[in-house]
C-alpha positions in Angstrom: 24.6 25.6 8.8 21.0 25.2 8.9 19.1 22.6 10.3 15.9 21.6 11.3 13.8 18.7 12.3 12.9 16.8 9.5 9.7 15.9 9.9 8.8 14.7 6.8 11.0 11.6 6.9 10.2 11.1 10.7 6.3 10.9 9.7 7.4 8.7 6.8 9.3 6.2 8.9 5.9 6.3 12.0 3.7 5.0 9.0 5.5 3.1 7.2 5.5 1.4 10.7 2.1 1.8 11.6 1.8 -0.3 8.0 4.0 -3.1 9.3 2.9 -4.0 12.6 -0.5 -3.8 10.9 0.3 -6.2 8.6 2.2 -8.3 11.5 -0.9 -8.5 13.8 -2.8 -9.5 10.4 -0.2 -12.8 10.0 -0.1 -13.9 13.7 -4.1 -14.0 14.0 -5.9 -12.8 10.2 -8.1 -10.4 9.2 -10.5 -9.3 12.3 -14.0 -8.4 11.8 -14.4 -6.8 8.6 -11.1 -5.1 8.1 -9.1 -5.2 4.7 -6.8 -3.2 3.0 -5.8 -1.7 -0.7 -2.5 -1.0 -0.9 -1.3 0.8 -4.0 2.7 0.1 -4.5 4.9 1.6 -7.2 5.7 -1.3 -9.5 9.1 -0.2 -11.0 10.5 0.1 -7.6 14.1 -2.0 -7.8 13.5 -4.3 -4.8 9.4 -5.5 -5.5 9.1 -8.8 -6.7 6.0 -9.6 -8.8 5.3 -12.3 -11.9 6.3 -10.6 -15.0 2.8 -10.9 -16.2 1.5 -8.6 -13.2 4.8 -6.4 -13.8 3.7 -6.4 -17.4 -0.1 -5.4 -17.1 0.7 -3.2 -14.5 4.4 -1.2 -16.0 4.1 1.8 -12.9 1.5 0.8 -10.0 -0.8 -1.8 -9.4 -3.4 -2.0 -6.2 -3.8 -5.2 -4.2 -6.8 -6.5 -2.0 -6.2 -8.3 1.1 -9.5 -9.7 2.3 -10.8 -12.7 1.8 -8.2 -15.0 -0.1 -4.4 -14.4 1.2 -1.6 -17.0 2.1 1.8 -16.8 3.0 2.2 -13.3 4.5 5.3 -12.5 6.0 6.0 -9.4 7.0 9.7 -8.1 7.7 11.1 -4.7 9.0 12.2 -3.6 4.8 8.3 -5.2 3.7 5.9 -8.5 3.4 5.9 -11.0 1.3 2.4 -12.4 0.5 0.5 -14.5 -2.5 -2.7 -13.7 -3.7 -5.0 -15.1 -6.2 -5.4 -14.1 -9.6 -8.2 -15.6 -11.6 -7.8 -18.8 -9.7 -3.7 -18.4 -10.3 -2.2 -18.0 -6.8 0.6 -15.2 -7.7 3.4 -14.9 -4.5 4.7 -11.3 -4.7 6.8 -9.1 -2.3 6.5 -5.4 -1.7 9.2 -3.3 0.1 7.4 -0.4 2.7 9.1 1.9 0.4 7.4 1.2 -2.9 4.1 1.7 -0.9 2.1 4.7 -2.5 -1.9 4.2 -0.1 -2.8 2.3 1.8 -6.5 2.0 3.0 -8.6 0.2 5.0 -12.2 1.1 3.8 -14.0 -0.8 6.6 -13.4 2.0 9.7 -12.5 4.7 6.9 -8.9 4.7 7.5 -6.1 5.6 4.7 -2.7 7.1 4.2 -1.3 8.7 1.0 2.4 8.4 0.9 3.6 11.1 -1.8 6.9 12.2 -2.7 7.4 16.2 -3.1 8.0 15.9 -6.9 5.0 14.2 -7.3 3.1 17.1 -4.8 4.5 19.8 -7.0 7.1 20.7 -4.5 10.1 22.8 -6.1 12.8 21.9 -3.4 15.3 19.8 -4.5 17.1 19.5 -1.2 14.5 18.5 0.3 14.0 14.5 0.0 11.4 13.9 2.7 8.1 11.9 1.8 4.6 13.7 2.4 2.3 11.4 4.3 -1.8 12.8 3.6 -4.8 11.2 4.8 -6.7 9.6 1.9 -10.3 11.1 1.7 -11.9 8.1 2.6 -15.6 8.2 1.0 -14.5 8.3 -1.9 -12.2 5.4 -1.4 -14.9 3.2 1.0 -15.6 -0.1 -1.0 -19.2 -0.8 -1.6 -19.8 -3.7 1.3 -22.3 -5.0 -0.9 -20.0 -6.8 -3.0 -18.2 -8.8 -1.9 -15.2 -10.2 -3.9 -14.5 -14.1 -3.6 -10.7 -13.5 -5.0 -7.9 -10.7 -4.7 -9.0 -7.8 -7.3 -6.9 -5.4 -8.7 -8.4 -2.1 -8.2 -7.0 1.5 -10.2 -7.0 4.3 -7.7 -6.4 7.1 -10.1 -10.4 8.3 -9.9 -9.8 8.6 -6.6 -7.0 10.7 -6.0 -7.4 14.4 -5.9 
C-alpha cells in the first residue's frame, strides 16, 4: 500500500479557511480600508442557494462583489450566507466554501484559484485532491476609478489563463 501526504486536499482545506475567517473578520467589523472581494462560485453546486432568476441567468458560475452594498453576512464553518443588491432588488444567497472557484481581493492584489484536476487537465482519476493557484492579479485588479454604488456581477472567463 502506498501512501503519501496529500497535499492537495490539506492546501484545499488552509484556504478554504483562510476564505472563512476572512469573511468572519469582515462581519464582526466590515470592510477595512479599501478591501473587497470577487468570488466566483460554481452555481450548480447541490448545497448554494440563490433566487432562481440569478440560478437562471447564471446556469454554471456567477461572480459576486462585496464592497460597497452587503447585509446579512454570516459566515459558518460549511460557508456564508449574505444578501446583495441587484438593480435595487436586495437578493439573500448562500454559498458553501466548496462551490468556491476565485476568490480575489483586487485592492492589495491578492487571489486564489481553486481548480479541480479534471478541470487542470489532470489524467488521475484516483486522485481527488483540489489544486489551489494564485490568480495573476493584474489582470484581475479592478479599475479603482469606478466605483460601483451596487453588487455587480462580473464574468471572469477573460481572465483566466
Amino acid at each position: 500500500m502506498n501512501r503519501s501526504i496529500d497535499y492537495g486536499n490539506l492546501m484545499h482545506r488552509a484556504m478554504r479557511g483562510l476564505i472563512q475567517e476572512v469573511l468572519a473578520g469582515v462581519a464582526k467589523t466590515g470592510l477595512p480600508g479599501k478591501h473587497h472581494f470577487f468570488i466566483t462560485f460554481d452555481t450548480l453546486h447541490p448545497d448554494v442557494e440563490l433566487a432562481d432568476w440569478l440560478a437562471d441567468r447564471y446556469p454554471t458560475e456567477m461572480t459576486i462583489v462585496i464592497q460597497h452594498w452587503f447585509d446579512n453576512l454570516e459566515v459558518t464553518d460549511e460557508g456564508f450566507a449574505i444578501t446583495l443588491n441587484f438593480g435595487n432588488k436586495p437578493e439573500p444567497m448562500y454559498i458553501p466554501y466548496d462551490a468556491i472557484k476565485t476568490f480575489v481581493d483586487p485592492s492589495v492584489e491578492f487571489g486564489l484559484r481553486f481548480e479541480t484536476q479534471d478541470e487542470a487537465g489532470e489524467e488521475d482519476e484516483d486522485a481527488e485532491a483540489e489544486t489551489v493557484e494564485e490568480a495573476p492579479m493584474q489582470e484581475m485588479a479592478e479599475d479603482e476609478a469606478e466605483k460601483p454604488r451596487e453588487a455587480e456581477v462580473v464574468r471572469l472567463d477573460s481572465f483566466r489563463k
